[in-house]
BAFI-3210 file (N, C-alpha, C; in Angstrom, 3 decimals, decimal comma, padded with zeros to 6 digits):
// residues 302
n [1|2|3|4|5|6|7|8|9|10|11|12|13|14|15|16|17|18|19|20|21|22|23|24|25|26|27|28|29|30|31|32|33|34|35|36|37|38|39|40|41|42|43|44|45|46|47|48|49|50|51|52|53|54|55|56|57|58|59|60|61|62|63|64|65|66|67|68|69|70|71|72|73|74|75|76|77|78|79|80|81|82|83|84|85|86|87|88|89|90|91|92|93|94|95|96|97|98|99|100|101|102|103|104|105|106|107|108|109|110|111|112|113|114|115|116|117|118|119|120|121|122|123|124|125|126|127|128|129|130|131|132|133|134|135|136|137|138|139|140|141|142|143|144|145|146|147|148|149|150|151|152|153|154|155|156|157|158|159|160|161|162|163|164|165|166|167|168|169|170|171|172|173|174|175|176|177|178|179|180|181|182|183|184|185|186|187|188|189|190|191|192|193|194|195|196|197|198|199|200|201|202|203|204|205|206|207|208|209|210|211|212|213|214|215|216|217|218|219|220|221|222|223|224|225|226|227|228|229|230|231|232|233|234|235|236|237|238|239|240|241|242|243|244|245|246|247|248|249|250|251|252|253|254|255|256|257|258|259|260|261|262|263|264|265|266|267|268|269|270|271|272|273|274|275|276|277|278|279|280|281|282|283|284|285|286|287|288|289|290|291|292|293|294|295|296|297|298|299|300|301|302]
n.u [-121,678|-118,726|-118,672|-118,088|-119,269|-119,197|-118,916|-116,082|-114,477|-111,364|-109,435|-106,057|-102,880|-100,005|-097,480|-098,063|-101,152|-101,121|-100,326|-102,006|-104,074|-104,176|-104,105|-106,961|-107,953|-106,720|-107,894|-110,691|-112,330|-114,138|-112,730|-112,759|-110,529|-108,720|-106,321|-104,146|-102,235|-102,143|-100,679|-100,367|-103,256|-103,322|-101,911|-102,968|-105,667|-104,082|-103,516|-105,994|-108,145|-110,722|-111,210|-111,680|-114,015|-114,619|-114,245|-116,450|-118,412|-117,287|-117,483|-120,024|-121,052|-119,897|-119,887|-117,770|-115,790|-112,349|-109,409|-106,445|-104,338|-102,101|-102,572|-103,877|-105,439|-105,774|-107,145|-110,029|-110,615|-111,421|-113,679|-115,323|-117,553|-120,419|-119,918|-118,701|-116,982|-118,245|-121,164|-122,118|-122,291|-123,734|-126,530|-125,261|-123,440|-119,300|-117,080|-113,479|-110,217|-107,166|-105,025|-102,316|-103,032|-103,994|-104,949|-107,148|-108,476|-109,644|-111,246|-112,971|-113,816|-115,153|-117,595|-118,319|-118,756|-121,165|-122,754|-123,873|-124,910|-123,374|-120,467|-117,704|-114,500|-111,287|-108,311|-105,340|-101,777|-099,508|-095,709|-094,048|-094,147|-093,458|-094,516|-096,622|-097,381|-097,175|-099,386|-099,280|-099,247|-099,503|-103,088|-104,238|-106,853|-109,427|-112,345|-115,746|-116,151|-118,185|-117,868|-115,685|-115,596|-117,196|-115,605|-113,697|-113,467|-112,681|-110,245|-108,701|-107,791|-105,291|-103,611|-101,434|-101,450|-104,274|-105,537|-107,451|-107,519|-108,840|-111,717|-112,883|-110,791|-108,454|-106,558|-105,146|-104,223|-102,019|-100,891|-099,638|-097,813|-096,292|-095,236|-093,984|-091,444|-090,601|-089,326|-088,076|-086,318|-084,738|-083,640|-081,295|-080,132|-079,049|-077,728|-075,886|-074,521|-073,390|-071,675|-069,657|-068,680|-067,719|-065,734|-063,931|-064,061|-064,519|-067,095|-068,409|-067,629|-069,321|-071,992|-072,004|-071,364|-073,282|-075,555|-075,355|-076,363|-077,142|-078,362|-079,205|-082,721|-085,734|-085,627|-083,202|-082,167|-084,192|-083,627|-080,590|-078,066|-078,940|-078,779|-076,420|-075,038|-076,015|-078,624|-081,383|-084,351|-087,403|-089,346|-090,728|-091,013|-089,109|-090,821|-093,199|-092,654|-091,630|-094,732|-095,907|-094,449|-094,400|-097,709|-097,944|-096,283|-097,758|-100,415|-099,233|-098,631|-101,091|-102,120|-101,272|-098,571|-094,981|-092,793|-090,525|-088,309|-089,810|-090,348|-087,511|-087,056|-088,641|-088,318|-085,610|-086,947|-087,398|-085,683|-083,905|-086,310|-086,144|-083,519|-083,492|-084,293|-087,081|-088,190|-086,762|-086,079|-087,088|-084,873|-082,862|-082,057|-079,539|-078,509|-078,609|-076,825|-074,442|-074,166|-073,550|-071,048|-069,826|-068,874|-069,695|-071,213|-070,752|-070,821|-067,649|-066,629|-067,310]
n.v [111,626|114,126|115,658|116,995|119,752|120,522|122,723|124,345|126,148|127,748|128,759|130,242|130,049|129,134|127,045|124,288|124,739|125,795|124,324|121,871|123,665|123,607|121,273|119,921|122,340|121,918|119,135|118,928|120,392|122,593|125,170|127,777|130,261|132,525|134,496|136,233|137,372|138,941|138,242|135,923|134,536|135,771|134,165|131,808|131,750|131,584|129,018|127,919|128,205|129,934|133,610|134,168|136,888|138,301|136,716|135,431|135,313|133,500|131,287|131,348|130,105|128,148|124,739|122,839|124,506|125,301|125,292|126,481|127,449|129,190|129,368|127,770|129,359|131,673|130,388|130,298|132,545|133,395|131,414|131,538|132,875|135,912|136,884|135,251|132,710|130,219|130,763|131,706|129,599|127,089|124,424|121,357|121,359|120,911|121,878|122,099|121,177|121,442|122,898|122,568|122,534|122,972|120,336|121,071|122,793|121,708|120,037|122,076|123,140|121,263|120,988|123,220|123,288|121,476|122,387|124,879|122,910|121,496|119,918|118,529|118,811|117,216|117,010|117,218|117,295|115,702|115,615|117,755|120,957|120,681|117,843|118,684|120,028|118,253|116,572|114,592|114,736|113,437|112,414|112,734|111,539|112,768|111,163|110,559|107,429|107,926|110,340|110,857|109,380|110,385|112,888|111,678|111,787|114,504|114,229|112,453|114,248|115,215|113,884|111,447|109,356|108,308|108,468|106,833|107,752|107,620|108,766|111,981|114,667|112,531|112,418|114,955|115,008|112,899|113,846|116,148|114,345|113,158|115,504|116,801|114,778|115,026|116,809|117,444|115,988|117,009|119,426|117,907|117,094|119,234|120,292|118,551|118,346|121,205|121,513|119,551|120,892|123,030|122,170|121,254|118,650|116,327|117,836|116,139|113,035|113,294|113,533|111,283|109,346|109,069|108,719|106,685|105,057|104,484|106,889|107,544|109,321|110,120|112,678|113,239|112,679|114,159|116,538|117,356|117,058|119,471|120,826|121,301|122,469|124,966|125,567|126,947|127,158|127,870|124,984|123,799|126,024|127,662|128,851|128,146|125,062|125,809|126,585|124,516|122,667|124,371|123,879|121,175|120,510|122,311|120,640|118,200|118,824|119,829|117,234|116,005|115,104|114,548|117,285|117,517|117,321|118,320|120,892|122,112|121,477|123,530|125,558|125,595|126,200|128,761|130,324|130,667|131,307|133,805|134,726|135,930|133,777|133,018|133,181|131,508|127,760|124,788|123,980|125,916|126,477|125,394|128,036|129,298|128,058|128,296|131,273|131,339|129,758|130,888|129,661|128,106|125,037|123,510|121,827|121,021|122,459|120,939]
n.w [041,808|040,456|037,663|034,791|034,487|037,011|039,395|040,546|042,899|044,000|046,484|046,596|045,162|045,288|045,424|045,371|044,552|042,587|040,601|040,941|040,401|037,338|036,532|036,744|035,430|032,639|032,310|032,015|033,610|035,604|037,510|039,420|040,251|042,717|044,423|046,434|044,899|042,163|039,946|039,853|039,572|036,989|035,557|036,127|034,928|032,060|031,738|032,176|033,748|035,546|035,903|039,225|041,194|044,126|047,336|048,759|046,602|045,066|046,561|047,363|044,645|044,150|043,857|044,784|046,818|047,510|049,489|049,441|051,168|053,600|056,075|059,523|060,170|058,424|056,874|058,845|058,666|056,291|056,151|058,017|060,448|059,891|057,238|056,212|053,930|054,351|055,015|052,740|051,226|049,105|050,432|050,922|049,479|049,048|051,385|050,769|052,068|051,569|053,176|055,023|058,470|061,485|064,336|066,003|064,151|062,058|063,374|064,230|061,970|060,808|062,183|062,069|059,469|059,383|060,951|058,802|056,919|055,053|053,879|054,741|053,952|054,722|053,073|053,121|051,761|050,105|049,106|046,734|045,309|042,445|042,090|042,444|039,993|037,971|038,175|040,645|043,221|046,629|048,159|051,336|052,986|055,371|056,592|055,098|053,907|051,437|050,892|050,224|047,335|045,909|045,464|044,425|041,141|040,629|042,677|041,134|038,744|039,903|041,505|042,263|044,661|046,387|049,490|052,135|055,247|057,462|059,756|059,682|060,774|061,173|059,487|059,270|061,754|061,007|058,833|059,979|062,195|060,122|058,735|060,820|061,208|059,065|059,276|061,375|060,865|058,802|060,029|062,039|059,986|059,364|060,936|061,592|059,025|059,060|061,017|060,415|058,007|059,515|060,614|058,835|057,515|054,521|052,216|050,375|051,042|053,489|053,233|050,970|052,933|055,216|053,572|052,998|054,980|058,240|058,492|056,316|054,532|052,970|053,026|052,851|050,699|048,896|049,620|050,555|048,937|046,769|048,984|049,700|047,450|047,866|046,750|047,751|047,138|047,292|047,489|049,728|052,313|054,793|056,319|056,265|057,403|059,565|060,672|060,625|062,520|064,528|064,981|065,463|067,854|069,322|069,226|070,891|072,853|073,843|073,804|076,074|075,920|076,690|074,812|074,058|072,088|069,693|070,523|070,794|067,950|066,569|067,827|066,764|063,684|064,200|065,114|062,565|061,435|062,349|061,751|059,288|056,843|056,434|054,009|052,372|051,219|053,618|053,802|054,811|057,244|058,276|057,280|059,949|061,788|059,906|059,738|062,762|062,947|060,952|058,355|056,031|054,540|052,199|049,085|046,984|043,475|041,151]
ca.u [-120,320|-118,953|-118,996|-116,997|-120,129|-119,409|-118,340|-114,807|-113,957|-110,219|-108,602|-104,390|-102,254|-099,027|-096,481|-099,131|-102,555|-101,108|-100,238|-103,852|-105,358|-104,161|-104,214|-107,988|-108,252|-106,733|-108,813|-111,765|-113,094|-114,687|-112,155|-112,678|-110,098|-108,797|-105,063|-103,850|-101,263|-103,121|-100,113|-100,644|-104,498|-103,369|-101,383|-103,729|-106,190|-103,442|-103,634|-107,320|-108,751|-111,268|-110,996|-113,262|-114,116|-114,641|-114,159|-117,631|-118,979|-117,038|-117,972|-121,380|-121,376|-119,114|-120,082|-116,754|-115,157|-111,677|-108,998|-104,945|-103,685|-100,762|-102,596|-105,426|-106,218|-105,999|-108,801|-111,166|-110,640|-112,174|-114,394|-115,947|-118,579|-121,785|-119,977|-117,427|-117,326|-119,631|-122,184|-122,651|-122,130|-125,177|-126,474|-124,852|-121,671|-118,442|-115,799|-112,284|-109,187|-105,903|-104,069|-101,959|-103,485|-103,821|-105,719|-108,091|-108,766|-110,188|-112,259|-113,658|-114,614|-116,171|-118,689|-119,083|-119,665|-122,509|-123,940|-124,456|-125,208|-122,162|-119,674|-116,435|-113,665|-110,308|-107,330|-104,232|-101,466|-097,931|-095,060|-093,911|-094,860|-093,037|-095,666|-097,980|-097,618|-096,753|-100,411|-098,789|-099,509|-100,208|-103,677|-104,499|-108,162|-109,840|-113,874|-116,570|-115,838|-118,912|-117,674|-114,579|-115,970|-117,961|-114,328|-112,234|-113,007|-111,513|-108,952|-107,620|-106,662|-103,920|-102,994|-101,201|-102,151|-105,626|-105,296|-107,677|-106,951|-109,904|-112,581|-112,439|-109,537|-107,219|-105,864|-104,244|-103,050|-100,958|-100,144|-098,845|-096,439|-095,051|-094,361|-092,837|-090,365|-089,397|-088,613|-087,208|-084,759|-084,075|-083,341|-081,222|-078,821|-078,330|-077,193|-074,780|-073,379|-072,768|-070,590|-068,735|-068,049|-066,965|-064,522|-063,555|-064,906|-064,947|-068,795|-068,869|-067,513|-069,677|-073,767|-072,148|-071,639|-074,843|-076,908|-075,240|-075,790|-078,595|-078,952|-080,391|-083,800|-086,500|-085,500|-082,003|-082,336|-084,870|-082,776|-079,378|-077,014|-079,218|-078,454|-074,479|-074,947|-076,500|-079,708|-082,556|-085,584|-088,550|-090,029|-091,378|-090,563|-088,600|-091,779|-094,123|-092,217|-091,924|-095,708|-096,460|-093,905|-095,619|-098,757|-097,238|-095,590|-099,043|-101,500|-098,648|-098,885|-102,312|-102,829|-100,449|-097,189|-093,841|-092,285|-088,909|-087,781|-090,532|-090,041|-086,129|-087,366|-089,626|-087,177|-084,820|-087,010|-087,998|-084,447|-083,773|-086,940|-086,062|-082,659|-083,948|-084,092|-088,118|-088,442|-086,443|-086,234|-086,577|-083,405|-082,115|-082,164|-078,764|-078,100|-078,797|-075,730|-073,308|-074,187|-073,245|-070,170|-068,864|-068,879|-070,552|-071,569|-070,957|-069,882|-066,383|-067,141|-065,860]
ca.v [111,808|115,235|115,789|118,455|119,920|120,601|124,127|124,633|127,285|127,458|129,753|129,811|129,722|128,644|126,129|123,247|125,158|126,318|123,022|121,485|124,577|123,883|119,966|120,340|123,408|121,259|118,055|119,520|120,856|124,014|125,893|129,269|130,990|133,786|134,362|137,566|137,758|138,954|137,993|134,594|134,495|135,403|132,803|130,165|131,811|131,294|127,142|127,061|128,184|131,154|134,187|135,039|137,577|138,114|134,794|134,748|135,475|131,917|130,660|130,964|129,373|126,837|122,906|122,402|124,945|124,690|126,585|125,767|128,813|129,217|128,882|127,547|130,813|132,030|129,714|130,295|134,080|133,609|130,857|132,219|134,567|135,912|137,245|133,714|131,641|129,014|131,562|131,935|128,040|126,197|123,332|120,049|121,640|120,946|122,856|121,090|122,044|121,422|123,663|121,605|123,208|122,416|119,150|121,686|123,655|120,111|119,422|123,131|123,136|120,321|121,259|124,417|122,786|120,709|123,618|125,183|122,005|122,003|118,917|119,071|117,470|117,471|116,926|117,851|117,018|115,540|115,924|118,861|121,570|119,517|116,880|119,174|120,239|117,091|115,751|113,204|114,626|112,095|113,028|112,038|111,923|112,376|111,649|109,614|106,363|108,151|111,955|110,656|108,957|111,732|113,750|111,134|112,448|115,596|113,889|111,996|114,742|115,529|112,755|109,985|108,692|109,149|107,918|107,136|107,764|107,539|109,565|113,315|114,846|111,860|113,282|116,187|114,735|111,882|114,898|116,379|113,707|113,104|116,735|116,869|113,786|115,238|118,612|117,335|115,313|118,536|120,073|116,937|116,579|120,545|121,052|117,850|119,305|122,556|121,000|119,030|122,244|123,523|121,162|120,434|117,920|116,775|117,480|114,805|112,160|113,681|113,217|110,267|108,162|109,137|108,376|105,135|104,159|104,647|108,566|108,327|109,885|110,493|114,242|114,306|112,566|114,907|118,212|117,168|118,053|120,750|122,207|121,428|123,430|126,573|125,847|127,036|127,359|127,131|124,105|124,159|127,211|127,360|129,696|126,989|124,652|126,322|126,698|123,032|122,064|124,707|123,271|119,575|121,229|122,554|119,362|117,136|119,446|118,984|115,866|115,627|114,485|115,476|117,410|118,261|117,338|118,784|122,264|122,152|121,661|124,388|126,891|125,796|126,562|130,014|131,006|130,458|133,024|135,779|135,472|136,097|132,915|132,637|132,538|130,207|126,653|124,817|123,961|127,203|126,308|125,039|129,304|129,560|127,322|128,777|132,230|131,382|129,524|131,930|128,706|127,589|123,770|123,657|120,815|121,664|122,188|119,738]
ca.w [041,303|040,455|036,831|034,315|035,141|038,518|039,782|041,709|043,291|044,261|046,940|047,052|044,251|045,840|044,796|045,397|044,768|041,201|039,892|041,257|039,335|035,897|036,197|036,748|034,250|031,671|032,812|032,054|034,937|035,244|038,733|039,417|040,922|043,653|045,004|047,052|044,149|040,586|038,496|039,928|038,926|035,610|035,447|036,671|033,879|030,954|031,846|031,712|034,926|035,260|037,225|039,900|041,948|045,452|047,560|048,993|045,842|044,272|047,328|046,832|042,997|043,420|044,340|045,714|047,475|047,917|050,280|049,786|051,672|054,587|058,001|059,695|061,028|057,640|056,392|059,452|058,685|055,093|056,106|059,201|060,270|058,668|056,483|055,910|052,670|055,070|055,632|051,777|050,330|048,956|051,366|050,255|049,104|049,618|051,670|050,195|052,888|051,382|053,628|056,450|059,597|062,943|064,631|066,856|063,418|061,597|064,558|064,194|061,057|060,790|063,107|061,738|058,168|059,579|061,281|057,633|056,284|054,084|053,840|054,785|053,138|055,082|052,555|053,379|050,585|050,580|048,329|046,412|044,075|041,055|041,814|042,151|038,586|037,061|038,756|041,506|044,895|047,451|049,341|052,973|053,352|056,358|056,371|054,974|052,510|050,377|049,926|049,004|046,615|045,305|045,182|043,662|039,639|041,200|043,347|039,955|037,992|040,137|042,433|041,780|045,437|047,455|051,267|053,111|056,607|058,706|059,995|059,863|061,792|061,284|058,105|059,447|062,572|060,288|058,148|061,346|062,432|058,800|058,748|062,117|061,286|058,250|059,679|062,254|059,781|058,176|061,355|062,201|059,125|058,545|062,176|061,364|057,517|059,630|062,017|059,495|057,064|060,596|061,445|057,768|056,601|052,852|052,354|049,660|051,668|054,495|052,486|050,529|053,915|055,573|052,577|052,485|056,360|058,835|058,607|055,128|054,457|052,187|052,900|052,536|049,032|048,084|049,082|051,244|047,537|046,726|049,872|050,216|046,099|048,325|046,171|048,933|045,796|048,586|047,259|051,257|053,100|056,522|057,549|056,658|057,914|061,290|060,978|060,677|063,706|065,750|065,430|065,833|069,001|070,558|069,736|071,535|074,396|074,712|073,967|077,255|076,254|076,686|073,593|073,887|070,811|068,978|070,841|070,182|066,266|066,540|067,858|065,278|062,260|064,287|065,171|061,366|060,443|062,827|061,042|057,921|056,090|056,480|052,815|051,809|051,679|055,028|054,012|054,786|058,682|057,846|057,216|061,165|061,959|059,403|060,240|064,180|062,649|060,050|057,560|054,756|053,942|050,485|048,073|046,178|042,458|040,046]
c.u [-120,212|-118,359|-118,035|-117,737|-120,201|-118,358|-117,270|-114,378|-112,561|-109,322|-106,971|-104,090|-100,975|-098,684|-097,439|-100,881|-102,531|-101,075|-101,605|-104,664|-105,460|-104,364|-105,753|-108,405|-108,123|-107,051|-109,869|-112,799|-113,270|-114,064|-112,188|-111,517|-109,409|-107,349|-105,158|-102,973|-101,816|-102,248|-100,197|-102,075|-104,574|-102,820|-102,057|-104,762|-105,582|-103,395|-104,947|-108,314|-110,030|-111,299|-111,967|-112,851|-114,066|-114,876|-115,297|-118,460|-118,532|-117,642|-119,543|-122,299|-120,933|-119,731|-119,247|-116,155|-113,601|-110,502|-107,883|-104,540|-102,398|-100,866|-103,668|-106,139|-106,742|-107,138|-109,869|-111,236|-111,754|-113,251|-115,796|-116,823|-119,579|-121,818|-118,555|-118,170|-118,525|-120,757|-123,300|-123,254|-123,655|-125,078|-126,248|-123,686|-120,918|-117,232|-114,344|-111,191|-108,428|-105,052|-103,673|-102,495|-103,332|-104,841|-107,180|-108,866|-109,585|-110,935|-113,353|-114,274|-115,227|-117,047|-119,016|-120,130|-120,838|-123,733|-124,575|-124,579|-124,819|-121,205|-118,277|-115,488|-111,939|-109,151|-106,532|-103,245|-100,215|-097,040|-094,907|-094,675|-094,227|-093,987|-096,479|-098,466|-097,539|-098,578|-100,048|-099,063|-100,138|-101,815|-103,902|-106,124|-108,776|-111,666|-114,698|-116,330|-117,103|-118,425|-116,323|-114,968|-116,415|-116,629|-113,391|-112,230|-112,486|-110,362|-107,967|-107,042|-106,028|-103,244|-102,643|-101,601|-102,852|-105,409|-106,344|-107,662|-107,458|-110,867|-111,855|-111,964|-108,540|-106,114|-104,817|-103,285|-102,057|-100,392|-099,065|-097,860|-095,515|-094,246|-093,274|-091,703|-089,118|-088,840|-087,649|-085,906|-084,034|-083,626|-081,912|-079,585|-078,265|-077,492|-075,730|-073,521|-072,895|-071,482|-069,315|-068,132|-067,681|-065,738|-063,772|-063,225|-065,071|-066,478|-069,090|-069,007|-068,809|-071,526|-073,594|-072,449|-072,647|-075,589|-076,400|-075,324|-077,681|-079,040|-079,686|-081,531|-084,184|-085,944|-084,112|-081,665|-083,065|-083,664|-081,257|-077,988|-077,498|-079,125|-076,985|-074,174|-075,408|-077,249|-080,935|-083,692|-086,478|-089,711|-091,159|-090,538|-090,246|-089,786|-093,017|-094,262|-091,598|-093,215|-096,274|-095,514|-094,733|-096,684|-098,822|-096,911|-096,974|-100,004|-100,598|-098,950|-100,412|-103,310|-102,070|-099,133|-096,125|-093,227|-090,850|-088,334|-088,408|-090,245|-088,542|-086,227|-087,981|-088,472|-086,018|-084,870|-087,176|-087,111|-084,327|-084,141|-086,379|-084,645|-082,783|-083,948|-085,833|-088,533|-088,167|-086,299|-086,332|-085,680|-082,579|-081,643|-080,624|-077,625|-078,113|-077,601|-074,465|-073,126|-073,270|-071,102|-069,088|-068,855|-069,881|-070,115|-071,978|-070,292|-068,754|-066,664|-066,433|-064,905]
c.v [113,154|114,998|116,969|119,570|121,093|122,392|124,203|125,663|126,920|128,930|129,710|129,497|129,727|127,516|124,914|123,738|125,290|124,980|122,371|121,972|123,969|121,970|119,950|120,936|122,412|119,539|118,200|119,776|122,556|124,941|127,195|129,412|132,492|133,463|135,925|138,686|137,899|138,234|136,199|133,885|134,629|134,704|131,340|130,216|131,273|129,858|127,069|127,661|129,700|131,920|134,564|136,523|138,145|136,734|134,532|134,782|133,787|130,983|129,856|130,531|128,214|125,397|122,404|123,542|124,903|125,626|125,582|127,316|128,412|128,349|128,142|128,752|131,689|131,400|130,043|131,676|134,405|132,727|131,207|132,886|134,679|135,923|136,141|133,193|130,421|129,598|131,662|130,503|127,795|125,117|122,171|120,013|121,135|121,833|122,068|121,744|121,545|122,082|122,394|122,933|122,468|121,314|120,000|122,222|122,472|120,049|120,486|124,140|122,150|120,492|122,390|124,533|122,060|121,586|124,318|123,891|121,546|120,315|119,511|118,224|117,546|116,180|117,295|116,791|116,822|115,919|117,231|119,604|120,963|118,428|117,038|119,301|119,575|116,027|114,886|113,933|113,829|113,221|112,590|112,880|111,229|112,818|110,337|108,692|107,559|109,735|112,178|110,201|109,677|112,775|113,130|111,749|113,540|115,360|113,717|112,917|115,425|115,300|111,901|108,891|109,132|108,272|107,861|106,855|107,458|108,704|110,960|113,656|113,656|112,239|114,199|115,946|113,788|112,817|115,534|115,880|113,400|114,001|117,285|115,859|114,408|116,386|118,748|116,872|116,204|119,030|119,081|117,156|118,217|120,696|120,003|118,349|120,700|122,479|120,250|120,135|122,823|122,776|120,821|119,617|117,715|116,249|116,335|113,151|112,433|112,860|111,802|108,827|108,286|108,274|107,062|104,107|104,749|105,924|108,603|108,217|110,057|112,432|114,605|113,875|113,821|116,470|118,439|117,589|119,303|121,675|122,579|122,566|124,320|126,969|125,905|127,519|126,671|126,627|123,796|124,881|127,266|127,992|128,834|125,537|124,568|126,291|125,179|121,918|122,608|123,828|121,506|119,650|121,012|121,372|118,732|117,590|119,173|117,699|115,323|114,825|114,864|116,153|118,177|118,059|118,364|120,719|122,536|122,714|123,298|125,404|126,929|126,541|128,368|131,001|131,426|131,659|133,848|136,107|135,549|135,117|132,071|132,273|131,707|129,113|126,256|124,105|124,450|127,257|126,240|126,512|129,579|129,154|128,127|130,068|132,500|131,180|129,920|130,746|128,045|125,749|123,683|122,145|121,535|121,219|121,214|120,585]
c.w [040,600|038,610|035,958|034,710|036,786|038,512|040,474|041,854|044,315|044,903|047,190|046,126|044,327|045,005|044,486|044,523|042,769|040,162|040,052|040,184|037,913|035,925|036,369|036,024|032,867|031,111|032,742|032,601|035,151|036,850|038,267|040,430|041,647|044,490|045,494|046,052|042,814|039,649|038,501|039,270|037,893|035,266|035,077|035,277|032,526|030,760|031,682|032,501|034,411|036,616|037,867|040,751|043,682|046,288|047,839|048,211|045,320|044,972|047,072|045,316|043,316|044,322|045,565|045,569|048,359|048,352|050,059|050,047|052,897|055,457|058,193|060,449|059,802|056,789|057,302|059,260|057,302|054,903|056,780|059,156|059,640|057,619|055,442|054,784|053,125|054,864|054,228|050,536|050,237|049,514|050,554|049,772|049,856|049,930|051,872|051,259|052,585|051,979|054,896|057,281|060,453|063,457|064,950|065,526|062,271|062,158|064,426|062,575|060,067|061,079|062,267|060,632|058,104|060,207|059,770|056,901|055,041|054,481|053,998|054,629|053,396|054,001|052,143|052,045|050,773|049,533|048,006|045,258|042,618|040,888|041,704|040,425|037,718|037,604|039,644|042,256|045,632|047,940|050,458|053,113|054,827|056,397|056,125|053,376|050,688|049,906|049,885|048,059|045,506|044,505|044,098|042,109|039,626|041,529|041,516|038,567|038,083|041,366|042,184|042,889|046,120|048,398|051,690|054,874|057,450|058,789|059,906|061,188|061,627|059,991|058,311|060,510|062,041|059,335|059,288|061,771|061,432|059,404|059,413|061,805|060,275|058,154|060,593|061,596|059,342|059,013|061,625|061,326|058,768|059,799|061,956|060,359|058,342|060,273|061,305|058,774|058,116|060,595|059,884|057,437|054,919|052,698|051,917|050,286|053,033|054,030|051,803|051,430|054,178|054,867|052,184|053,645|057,005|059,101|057,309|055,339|053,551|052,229|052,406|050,747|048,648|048,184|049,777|049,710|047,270|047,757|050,182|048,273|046,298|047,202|047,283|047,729|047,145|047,741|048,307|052,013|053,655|056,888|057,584|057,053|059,773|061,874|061,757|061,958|064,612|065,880|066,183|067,257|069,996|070,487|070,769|072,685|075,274|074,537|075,213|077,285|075,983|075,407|073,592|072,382|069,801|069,077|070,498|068,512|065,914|066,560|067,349|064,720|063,084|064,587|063,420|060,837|060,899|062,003|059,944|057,172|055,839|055,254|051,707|051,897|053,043|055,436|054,645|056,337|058,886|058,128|058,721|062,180|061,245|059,564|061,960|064,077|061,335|058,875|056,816|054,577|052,613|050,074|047,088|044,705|041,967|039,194]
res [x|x|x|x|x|x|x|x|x|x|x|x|x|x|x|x|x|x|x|x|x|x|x|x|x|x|x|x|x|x|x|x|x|x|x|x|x|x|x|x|x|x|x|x|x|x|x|x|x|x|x|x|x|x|x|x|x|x|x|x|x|x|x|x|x|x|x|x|x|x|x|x|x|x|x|x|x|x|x|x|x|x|x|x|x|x|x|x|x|x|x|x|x|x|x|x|x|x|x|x|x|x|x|x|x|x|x|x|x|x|x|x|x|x|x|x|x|x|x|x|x|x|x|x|x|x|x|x|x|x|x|x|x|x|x|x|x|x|x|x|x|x|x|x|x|x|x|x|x|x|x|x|x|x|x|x|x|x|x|x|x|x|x|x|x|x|x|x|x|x|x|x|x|x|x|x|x|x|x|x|x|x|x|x|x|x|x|x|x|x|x|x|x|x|x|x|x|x|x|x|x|x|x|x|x|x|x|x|x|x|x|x|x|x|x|x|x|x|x|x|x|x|x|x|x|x|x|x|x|x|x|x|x|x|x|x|x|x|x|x|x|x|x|x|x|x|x|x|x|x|x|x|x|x|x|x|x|x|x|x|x|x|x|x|x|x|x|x|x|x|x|x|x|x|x|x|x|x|x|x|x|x|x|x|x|x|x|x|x|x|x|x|x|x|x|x|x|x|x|x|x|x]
***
């Protein structure tokens, strides 16, 4: 069992990664960390954390090793290689993956982590950065009953629920179809509010029926007002929100089954980025519609 004791090294200080840091920092756990962004690292320092240095340098201190970054290309980029965070880890460690990635990218570093004789601990993370920082993020673990086990005095101070899912790789692909449902939902009810603030529509009456009939959602509660109040605060990003359909997109493909819907979604959120709305909410999809239609989906103040 891992101990205050225990070394963490922590790459990504994002909406999710930052909240993790300091619930841990001020849990008394000893996380080092490393962001692309310094004012963020001093940040994470001012809660508790400590700063490190070069990643394969934390790499090679820390116990648990842990990556919440964008992509999964962007983790095998800093994992990778001779000169990869793997290459440097002490045998028995763990390499922690909080980033949603791709099914193929689970499967491939797994293997890789057993080739260095390294553990690998796929947990991907639900909810938002508010839960992040308040300690509640769900996790979805995918792996072995015992190195979860090992994780959980980590997991608990800043999860309110640990999952487990099944063997390694099932984690990410059930992360995967959430993500896709509820992107697709988003996709779904903005293309609807568009059409309504087209046609005018009183919005209120418009989100109040829905959410009182068989269109409501876990999503449009969480951001369906905040988006008719043209609040887009990227709680989750349209660009990482496009990311995480893509990948949803290409396993379906080759796991061999049809994805029309999924590809539709996809070239939603990616219409959306090219029109500039990549960094904000993946609410903002919504902006892709009213742009075409000169009209705004707003609620009328009081």
């Amino acid at each position: 069992m891992f101990m205050s004791s225990t070394q963490i090294g922590f790459i990504g200080l994002g909406g999710m990664g930052m909240g993790v840091v300091k619930n841990m920092a001020q849990k008394g756990l000893s996380v080092t960390v490393s962001d692309l962004d310094s004012d963020k690292v001093d940040q994470a320092v001012s809660l508790g954390a400590h700063k490190g240095g070069d990643i394969v340098e934390i790499a090679a201190q820390s116990d648990v090793f842990a990556v919440c970054i964008t992509t999964a290309e962007a983790v095998q980029k800093l994992s990778l290689g001779p000169n990869g965070a793997l290459a440097k880890m002490k045998p028995g460690s763990v390499f922690l993956d909080h980033t949603t990635v791709s099914a193929d990218h689970v499967d491939a570093m797994y293997e890789a982590c057993q080739a260095h004789g390294i553990l690998y601990a796929e947990a991907p993370m639900t909810r938002t950065p508010i839960h992040a920082d308040r300690g509640e993020v769900n996790i979805l673990f995918g792996g072995e009953e015992a190195l979860l086990e090992r994780l959980r005095p980590i997991f608990d101070t800043y999860a309110e629920n640990i999952f487990h899912v099944g063997p390694a790789g099932h984690a990410i692909r059930l992360k995967l179809i959430h993500n896709y449902i509820a992107f697709a939902n988003v996709a779904a009810w903005c293309e609807g509010f568009a059409l309504a603030a087209h046609e005018g529509l009183d919005m209120s009456k418009v989100i109040g029926i829905i959410s009182a009939a068989g269109g409501k959602s876990g999503m449009m509660d969480l951001y369906g007002e905040a988006t008719l109040k043209r609040d887009f605060t990227p709680l989750m990003s349209l660009a990482n929100a496009q990311k995480d359909v893509r990948y949803y997109a290409e396993w379906l493909e080759r796991a061999g089954l049809p994805g029309f819907m999924a590809q539709s979604v996809h070239q939603t959120y990616a219409l959306a980025s090219i029109m500039g709305h990549a960094d904000e909410s993946c609410t903002a999809v919504i902006k892709a519609y009213e742009d075409l239609t000169g009209v705004e989906a707003r609620l009328e103040e009081d």
